[in-house]
N, CA and C atoms of all chains as a GROMACS GRO file, in nm:
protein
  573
    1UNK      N    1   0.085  -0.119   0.000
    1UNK     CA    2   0.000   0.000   0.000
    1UNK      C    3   0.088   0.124   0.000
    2UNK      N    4   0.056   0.206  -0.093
    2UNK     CA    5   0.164   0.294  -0.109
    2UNK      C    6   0.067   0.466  -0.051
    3UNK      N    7   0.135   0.508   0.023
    3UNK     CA    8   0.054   0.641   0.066
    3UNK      C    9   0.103   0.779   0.047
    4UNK      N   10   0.068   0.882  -0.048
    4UNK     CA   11   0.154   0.940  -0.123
    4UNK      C   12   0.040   1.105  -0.120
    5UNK      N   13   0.108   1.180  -0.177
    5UNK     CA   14   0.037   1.349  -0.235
    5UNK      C   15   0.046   1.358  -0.373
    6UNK      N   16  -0.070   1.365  -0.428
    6UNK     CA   17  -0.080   1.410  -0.548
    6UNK      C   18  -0.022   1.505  -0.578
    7UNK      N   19   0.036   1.584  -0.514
    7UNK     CA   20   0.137   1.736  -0.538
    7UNK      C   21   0.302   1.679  -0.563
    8UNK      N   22   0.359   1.600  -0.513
    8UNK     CA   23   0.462   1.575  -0.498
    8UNK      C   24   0.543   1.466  -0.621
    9UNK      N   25   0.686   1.512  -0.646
    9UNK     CA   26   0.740   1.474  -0.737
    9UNK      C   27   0.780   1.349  -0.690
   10UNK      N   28   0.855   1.352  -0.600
   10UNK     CA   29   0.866   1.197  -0.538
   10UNK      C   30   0.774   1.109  -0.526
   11UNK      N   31   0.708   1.161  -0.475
   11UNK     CA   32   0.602   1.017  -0.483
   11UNK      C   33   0.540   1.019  -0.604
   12UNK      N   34   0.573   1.085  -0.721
   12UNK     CA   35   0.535   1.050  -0.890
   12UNK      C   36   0.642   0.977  -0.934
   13UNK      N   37   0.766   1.035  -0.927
   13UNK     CA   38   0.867   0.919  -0.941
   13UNK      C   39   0.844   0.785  -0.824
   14UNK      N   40   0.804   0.734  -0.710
   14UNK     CA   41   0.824   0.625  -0.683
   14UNK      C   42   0.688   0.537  -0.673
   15UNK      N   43   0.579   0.603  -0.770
   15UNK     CA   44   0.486   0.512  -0.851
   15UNK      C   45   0.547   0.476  -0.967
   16UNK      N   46   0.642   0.572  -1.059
   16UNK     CA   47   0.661   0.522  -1.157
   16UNK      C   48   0.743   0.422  -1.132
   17UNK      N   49   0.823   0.425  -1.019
   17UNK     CA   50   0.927   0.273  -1.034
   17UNK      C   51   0.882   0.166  -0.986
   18UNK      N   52   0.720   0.201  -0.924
   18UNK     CA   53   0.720   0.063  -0.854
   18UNK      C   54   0.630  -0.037  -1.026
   19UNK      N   55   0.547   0.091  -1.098
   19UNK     CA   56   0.514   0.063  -1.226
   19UNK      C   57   0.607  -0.035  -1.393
   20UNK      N   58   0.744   0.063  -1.354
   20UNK     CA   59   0.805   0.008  -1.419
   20UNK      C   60   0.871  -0.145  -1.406
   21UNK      N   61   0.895  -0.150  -1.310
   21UNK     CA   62   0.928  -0.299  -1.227
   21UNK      C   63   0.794  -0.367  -1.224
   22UNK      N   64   0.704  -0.319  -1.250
   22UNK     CA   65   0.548  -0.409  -1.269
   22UNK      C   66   0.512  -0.496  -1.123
   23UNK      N   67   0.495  -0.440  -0.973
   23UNK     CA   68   0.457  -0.412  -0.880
   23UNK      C   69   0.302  -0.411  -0.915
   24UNK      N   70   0.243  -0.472  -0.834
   24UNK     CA   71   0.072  -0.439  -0.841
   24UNK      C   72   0.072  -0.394  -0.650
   25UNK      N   73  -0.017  -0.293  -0.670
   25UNK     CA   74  -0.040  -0.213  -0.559
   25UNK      C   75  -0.147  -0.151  -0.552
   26UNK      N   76  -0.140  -0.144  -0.436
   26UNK     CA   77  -0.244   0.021  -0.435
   26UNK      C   78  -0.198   0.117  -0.350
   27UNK      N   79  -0.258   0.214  -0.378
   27UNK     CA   80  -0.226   0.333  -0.357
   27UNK      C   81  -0.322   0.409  -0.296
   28UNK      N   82  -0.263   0.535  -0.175
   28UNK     CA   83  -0.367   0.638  -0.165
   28UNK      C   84  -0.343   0.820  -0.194
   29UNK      N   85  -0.356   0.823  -0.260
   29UNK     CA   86  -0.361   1.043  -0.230
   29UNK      C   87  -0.403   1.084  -0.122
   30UNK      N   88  -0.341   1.075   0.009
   30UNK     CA   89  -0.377   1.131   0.086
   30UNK      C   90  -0.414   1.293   0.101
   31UNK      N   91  -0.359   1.335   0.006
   31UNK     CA   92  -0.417   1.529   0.014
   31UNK      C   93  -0.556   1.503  -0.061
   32UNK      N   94  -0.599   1.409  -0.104
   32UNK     CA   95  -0.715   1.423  -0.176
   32UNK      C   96  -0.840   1.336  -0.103
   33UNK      N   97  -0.832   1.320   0.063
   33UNK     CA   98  -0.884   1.240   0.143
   33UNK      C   99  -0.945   1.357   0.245
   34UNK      N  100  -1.062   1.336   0.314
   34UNK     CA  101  -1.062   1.430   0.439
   34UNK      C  102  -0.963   1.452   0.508
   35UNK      N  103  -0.938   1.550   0.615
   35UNK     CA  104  -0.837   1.542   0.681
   35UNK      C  105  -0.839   1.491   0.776
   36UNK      N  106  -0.960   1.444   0.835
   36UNK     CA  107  -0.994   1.397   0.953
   36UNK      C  108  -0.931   1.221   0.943
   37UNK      N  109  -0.973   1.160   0.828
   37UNK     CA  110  -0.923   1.015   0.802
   37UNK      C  111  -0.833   1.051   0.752
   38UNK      N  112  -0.725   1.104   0.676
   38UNK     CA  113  -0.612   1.129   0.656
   38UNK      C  114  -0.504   1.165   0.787
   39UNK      N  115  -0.524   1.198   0.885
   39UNK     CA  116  -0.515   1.196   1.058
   39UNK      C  117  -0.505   1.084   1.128
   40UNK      N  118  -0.613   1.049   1.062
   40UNK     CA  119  -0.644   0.865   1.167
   40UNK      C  120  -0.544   0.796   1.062
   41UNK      N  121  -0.499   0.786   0.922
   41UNK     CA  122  -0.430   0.705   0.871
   41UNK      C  123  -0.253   0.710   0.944
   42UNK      N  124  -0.261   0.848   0.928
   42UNK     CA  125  -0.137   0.873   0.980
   42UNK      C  126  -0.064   0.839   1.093
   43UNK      N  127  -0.192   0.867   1.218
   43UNK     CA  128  -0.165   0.831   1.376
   43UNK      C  129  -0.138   0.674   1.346
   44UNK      N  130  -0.223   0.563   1.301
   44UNK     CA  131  -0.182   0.444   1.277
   44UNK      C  132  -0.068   0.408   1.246
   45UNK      N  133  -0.048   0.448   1.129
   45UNK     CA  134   0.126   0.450   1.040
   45UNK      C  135   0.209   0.453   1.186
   46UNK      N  136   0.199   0.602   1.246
   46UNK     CA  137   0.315   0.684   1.314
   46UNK      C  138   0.337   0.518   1.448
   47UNK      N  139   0.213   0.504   1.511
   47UNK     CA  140   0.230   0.412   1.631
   47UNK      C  141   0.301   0.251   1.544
   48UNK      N  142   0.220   0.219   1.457
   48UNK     CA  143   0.274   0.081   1.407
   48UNK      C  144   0.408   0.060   1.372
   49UNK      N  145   0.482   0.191   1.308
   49UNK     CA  146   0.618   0.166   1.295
   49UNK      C  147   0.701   0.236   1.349
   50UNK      N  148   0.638   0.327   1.448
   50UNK     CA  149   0.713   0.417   1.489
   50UNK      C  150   0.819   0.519   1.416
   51UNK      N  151   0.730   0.560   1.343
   51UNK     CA  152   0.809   0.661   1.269
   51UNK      C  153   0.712   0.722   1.212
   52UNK      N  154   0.818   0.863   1.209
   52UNK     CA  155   0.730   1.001   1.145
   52UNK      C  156   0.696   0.971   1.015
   53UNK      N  157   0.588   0.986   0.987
   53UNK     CA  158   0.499   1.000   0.851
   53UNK      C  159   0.523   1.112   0.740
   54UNK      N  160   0.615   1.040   0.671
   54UNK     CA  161   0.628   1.140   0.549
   54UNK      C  162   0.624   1.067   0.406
   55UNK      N  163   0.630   1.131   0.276
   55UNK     CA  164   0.543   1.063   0.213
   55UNK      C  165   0.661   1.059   0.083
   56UNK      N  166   0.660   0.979  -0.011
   56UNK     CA  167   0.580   0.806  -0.024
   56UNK      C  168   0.588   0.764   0.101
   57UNK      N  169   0.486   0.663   0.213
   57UNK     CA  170   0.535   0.584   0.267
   57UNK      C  171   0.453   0.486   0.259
   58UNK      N  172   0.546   0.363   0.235
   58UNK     CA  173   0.481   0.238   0.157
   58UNK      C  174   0.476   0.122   0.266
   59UNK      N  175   0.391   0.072   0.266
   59UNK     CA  176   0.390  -0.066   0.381
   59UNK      C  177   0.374  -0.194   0.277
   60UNK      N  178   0.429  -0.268   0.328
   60UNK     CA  179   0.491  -0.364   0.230
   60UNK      C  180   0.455  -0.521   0.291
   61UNK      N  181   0.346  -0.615   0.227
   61UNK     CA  182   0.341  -0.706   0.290
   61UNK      C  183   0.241  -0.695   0.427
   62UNK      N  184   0.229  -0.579   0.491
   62UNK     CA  185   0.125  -0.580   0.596
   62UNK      C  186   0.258  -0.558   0.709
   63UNK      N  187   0.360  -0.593   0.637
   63UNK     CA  188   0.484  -0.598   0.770
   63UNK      C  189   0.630  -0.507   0.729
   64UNK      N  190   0.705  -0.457   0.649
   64UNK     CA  191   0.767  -0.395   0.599
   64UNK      C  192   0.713  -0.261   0.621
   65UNK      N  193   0.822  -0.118   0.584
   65UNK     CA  194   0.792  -0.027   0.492
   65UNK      C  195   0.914   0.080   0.452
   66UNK      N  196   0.847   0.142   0.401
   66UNK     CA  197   0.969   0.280   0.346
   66UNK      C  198   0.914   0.389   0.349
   67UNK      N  199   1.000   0.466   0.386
   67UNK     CA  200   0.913   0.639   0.376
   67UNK      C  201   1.017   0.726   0.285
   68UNK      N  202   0.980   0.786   0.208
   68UNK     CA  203   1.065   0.868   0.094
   68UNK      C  204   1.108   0.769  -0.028
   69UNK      N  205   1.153   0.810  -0.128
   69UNK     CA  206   1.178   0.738  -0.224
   69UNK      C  207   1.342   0.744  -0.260
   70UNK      N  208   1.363   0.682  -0.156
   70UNK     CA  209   1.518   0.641  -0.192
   70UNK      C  210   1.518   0.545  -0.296
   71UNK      N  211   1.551   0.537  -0.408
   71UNK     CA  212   1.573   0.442  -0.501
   71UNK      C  213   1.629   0.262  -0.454
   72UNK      N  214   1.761   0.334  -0.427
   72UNK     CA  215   1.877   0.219  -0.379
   72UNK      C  216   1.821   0.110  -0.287
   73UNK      N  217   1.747   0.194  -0.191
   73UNK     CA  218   1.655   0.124  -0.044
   73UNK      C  219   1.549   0.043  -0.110
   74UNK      N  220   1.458   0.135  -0.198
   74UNK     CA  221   1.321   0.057  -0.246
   74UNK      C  222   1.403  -0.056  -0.337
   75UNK      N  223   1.512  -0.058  -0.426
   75UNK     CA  224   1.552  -0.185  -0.476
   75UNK      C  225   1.611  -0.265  -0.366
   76UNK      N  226   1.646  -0.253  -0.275
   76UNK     CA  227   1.667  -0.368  -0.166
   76UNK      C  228   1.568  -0.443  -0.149
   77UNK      N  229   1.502  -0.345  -0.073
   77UNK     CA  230   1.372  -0.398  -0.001
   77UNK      C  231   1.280  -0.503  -0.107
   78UNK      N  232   1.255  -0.447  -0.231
   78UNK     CA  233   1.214  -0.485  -0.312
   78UNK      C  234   1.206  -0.589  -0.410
   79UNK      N  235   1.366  -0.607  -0.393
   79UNK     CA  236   1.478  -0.708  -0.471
   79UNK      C  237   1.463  -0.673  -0.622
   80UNK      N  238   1.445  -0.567  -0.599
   80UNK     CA  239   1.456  -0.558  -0.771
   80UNK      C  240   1.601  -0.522  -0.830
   81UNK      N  241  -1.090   3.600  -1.081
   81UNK     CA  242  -1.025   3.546  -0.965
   81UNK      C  243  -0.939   3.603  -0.870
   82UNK      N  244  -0.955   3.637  -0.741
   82UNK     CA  245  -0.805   3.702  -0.688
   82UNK      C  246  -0.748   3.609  -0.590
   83UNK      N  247  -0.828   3.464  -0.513
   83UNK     CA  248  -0.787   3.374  -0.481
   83UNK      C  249  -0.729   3.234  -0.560
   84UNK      N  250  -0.706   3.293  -0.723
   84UNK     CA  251  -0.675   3.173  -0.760
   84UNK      C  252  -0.596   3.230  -0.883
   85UNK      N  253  -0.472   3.105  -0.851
   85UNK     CA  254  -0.376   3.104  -0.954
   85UNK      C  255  -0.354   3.038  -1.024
   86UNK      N  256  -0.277   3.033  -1.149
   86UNK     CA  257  -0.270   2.990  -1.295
   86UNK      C  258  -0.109   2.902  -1.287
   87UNK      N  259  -0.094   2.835  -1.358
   87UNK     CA  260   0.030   2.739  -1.348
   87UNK      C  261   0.137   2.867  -1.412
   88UNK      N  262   0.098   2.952  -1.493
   88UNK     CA  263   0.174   3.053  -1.526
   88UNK      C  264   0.196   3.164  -1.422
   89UNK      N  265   0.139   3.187  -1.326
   89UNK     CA  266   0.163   3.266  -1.200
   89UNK      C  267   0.253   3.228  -1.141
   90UNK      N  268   0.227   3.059  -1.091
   90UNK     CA  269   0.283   3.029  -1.020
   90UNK      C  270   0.452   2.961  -1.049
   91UNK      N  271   0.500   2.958  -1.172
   91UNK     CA  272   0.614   2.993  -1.225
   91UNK      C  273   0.662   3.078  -1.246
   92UNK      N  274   0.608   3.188  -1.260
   92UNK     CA  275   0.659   3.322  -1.208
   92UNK      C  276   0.707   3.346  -1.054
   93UNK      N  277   0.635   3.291  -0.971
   93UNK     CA  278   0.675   3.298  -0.814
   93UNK      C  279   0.748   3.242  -0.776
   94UNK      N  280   0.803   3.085  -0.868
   94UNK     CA  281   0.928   3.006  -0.837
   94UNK      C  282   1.022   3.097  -0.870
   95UNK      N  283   1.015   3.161  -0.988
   95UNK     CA  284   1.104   3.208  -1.036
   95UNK      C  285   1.149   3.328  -0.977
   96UNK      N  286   1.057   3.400  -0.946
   96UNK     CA  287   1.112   3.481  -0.798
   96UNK      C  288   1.190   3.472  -0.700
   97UNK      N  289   1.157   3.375  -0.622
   97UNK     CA  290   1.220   3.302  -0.546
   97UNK      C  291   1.381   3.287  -0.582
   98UNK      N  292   1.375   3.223  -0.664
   98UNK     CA  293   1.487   3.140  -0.712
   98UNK      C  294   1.566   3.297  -0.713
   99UNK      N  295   1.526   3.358  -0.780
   99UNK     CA  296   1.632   3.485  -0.844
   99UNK      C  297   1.650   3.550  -0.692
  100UNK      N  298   1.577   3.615  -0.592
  100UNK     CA  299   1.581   3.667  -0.499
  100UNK      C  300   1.695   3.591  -0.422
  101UNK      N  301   1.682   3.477  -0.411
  101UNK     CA  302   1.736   3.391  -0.317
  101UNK      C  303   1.930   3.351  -0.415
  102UNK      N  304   1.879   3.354  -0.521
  102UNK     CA  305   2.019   3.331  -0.544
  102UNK      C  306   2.034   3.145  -0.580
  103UNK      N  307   1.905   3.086  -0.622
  103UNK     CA  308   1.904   3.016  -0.588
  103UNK      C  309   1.876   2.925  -0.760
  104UNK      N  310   1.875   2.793  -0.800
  104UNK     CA  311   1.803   2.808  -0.926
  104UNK      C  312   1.718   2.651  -0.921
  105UNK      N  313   1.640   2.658  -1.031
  105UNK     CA  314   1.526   2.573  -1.038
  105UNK      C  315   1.542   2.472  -1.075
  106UNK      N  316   1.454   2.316  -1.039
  106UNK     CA  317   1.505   2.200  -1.098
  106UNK      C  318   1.507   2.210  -1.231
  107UNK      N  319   1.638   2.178  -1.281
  107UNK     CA  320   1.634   2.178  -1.463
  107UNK      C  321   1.552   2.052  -1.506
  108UNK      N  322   1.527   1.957  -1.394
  108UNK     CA  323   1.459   1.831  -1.460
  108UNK      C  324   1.286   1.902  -1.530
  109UNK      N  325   1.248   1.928  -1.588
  109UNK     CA  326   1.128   1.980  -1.660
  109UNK      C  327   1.028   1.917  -1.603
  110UNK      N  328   1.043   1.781  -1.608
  110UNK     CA  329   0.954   1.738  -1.587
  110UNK      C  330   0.869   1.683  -1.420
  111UNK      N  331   0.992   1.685  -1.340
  111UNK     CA  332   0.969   1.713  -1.233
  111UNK      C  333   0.930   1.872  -1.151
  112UNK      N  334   1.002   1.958  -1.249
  112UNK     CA  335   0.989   2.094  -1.223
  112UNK      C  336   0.795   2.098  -1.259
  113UNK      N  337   0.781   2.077  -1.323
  113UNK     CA  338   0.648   2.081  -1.340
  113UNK      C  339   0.534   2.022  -1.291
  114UNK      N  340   0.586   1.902  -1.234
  114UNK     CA  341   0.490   1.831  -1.128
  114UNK      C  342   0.510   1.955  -1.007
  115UNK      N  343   0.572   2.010  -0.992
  115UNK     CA  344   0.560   2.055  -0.847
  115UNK      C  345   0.496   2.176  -0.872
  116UNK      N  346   0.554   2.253  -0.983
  116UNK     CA  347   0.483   2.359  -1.018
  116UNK      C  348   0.305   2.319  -1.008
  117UNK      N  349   0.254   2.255  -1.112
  117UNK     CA  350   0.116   2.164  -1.077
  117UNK      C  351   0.068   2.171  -0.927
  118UNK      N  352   0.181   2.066  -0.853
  118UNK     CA  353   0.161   2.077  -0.712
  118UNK      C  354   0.121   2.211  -0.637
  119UNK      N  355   0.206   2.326  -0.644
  119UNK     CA  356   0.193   2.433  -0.576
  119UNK      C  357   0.074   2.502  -0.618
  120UNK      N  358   0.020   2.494  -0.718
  120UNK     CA  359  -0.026   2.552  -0.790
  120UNK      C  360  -0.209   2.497  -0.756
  121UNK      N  361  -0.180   2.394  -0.711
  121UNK     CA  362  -0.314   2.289  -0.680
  121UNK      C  363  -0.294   2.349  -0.575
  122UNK      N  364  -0.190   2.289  -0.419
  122UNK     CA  365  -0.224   2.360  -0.336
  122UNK      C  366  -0.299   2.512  -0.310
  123UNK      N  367  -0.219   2.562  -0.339
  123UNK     CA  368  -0.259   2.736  -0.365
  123UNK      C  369  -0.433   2.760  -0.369
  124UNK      N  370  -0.479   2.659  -0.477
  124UNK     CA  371  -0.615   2.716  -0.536
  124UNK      C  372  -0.704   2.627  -0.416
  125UNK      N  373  -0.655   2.496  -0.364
  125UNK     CA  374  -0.735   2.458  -0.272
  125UNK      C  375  -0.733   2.503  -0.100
  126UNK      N  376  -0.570   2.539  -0.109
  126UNK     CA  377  -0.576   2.621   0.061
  126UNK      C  378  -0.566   2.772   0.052
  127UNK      N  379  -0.543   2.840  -0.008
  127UNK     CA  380  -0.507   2.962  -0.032
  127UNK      C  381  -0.364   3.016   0.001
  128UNK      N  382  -0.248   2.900  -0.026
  128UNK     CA  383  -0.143   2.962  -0.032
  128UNK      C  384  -0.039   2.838  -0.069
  129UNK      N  385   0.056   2.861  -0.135
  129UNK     CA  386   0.175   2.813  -0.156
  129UNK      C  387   0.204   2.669  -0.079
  130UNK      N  388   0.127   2.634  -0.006
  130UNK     CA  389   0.215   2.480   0.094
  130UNK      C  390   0.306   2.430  -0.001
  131UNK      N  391   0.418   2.320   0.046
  131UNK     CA  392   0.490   2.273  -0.001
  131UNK      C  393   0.437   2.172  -0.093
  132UNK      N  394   0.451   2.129  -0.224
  132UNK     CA  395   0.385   2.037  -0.297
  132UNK      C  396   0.428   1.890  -0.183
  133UNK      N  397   0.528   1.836  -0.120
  133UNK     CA  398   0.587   1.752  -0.070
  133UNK      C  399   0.528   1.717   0.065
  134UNK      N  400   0.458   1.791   0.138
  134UNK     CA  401   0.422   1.838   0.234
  134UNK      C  402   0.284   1.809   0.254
  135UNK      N  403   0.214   1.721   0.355
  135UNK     CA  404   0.036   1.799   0.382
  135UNK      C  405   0.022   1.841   0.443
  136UNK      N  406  -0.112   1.931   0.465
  136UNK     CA  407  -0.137   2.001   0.577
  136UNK      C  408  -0.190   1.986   0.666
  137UNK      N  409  -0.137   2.037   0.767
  137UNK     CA  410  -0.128   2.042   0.900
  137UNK      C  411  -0.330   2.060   0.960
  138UNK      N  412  -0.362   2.154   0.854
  138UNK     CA  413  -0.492   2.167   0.833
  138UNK      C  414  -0.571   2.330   0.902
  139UNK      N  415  -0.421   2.413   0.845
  139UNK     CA  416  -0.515   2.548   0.872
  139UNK      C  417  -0.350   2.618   0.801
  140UNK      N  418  -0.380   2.729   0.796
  140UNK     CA  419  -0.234   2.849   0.750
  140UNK      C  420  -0.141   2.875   0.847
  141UNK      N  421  -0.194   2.884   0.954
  141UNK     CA  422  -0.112   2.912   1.084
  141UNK      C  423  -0.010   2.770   1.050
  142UNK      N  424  -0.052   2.682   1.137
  142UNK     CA  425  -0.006   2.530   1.114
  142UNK      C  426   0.109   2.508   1.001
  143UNK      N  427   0.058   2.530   0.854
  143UNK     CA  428   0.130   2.526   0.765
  143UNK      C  429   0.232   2.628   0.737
  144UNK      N  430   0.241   2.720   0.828
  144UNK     CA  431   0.290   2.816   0.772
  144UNK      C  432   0.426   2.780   0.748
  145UNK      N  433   0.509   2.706   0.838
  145UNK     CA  434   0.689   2.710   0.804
  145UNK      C  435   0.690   2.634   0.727
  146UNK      N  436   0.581   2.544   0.639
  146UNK     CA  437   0.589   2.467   0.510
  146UNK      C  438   0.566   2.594   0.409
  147UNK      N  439   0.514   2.649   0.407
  147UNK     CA  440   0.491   2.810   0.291
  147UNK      C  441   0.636   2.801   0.222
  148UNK      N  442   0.592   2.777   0.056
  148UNK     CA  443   0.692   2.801   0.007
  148UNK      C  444   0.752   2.911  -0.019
  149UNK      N  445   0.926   2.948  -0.002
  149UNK     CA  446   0.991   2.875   0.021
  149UNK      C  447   0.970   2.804   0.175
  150UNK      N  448   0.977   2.722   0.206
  150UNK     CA  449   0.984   2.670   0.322
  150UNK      C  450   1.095   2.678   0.454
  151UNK      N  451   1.054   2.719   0.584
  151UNK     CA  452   1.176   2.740   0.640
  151UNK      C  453   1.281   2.692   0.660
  152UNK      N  454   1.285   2.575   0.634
  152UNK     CA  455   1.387   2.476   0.630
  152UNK      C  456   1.462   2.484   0.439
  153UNK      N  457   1.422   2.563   0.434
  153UNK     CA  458   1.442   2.534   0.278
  153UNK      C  459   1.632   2.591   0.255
  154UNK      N  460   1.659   2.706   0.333
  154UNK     CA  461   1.821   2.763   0.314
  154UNK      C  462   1.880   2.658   0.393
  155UNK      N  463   1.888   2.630   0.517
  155UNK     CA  464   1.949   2.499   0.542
  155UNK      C  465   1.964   2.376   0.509
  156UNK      N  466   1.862   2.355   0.403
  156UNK     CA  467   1.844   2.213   0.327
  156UNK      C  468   1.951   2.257   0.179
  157UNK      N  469   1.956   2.340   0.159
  157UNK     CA  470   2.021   2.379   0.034
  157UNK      C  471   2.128   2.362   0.097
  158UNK      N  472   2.157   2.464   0.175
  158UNK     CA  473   2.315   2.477   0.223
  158UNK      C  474   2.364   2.348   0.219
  159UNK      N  475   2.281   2.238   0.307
  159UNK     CA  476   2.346   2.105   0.369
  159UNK      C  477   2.348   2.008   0.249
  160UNK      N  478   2.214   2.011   0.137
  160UNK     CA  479   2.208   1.882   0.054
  160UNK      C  480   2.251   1.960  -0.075
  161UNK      N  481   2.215   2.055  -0.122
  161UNK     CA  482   2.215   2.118  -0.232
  161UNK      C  483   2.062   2.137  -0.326
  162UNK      N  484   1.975   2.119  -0.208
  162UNK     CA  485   1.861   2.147  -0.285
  162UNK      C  486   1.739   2.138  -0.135
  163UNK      N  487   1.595   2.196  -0.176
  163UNK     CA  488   1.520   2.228  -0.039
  163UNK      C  489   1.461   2.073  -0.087
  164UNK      N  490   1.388   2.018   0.024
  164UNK     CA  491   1.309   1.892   0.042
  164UNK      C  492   1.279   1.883  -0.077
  165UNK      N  493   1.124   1.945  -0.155
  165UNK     CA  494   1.087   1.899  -0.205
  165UNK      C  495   1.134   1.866  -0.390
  166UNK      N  496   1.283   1.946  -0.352
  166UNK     CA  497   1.364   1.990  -0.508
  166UNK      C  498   1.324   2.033  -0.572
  167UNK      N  499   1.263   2.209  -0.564
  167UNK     CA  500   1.234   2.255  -0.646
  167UNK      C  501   1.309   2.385  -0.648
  168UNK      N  502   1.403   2.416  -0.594
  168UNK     CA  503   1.509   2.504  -0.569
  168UNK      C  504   1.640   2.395  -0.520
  169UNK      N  505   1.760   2.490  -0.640
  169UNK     CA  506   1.886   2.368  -0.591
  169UNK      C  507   1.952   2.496  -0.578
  170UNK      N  508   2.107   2.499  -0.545
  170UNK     CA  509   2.201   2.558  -0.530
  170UNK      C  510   2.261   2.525  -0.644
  171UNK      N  511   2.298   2.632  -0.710
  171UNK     CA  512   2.381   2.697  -0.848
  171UNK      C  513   2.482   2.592  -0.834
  172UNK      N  514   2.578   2.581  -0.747
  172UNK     CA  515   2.679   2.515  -0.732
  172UNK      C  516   2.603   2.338  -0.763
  173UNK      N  517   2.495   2.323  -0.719
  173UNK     CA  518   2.494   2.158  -0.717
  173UNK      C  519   2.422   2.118  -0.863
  174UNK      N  520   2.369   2.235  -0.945
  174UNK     CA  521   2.312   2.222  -1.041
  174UNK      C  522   2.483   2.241  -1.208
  175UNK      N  523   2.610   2.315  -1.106
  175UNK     CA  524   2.684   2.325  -1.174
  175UNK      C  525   2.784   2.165  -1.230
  176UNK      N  526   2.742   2.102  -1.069
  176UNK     CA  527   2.818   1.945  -1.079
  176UNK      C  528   2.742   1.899  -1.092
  177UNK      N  529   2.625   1.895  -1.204
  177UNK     CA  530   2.554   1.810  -1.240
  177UNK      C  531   2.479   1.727  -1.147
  178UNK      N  532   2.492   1.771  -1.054
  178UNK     CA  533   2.392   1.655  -0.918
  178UNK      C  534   2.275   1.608  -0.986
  179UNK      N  535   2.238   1.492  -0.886
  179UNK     CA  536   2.052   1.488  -0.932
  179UNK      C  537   2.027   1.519  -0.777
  180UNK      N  538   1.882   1.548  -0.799
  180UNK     CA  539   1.822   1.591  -0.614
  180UNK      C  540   1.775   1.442  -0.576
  181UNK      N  541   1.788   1.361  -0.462
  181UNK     CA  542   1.736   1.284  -0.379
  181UNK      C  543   1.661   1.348  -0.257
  182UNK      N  544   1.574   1.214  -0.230
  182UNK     CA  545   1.478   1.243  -0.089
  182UNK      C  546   1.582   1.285   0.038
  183UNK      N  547   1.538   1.403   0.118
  183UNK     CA  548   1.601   1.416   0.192
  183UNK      C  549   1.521   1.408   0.342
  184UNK      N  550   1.620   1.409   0.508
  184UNK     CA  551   1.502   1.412   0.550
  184UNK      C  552   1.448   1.540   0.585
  185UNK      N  553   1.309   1.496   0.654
  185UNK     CA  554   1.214   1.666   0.672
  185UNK      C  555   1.272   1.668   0.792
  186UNK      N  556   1.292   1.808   0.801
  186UNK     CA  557   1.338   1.866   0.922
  186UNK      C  558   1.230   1.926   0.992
  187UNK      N  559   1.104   1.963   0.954
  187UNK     CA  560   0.986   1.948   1.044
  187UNK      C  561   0.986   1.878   1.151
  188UNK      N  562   1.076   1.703   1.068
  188UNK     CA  563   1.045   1.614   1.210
  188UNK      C  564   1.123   1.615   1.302
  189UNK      N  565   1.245   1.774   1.297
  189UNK     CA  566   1.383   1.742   1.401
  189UNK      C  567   1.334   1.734   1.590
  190UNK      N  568   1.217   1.848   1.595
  190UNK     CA  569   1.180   1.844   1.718
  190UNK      C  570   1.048   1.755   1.776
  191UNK      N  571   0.985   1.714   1.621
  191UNK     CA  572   0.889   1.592   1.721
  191UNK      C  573   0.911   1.520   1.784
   0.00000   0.00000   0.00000
């Protein structure tokens, strides 16, 4: 599940790589969500992995994730 | 309209920026233009500049040290060679050909 801003270049580049590598996912625009559930998504994120919420941040498997689009990292993680 | 801006405004205001500051714009076009887009969306839906990279906090006050340029934005240059969301680099990092990477937000230094 990939959680991202429709405003942002990074997280346009790290749909396109998860696209190009042919990844099936989903995705959310969180600026294009209430803010109220865009809040509650976040507080979740922040407690489950303990870490600040910034965006791309992708949960991977239900158990993994990444926040920002480091290339190098998402091909680890990724094994691509 | 006087609350709403045009993707051509709002390249004018990067470009402000950039020149005021001494500073210059992603040459990638095509990223330069997603953000432009970005700011430009923000703008017409909150009434100001937020960072395309950035959400909001959920009022102007709140958002304000995200307001582009962003306050973190001269120390992110200084330190990486470009502000968070790379849409302003430093002359110098655009001279060695850099590319901009994710950096982290310094919003989150005191949470």
């Amino acid at each position: 599940m990939v959680y991202a801003l429709s405003t942002c270049g990074f997280c346009k580049r790290a749909l396109a790589f998860l696209d190009a590598n042919q990844f099936t996912y989903k995705y959310l625009y969180v600026d294009l969500i209430p803010i109220d559930v865009k809040n509650t998504i976040k507080q979740e994120l922040k407690e489950r992995f303990k870490e600040n919420v910034a965006f791309p941040f992708v949960v991977i498997d239900d158990k993994k994730y990444l926040v920002g689009f480091i290339e190098a990292d998402w091909k680890l993680t990724l094994q691509v | 309209m006087a609350n709403y801006k045009t993707i051509e405004q709002t390249t004018v205001f990067t470009q402000m920026v950039a020149n005021k500051q001494g500073w210059a714009l992603n040459p990638d076009k095509a990223f330069y233009d997603t953000l432009v887009e970005g700011l430009t969306k923000n703008y017409n839906r909150y009434g100001y500049f937020l960072c395309p990279c950035r959400d909001t906090e959920g009022s102007r006050e709140a958002d304000r040290p995200a307001l582009c340029p962003c306050i973190w934005s001269k120390p992110d240059i200084a330190e990486y060679g470009h502000c968070y969301c790379a849409l302003y680099l430093s002359k110098e990092f655009v001279t060695a050909g850099k590319t901009p990477k994710p950096i982290p937000d310094r919003r989150f230094e005191n949470a």
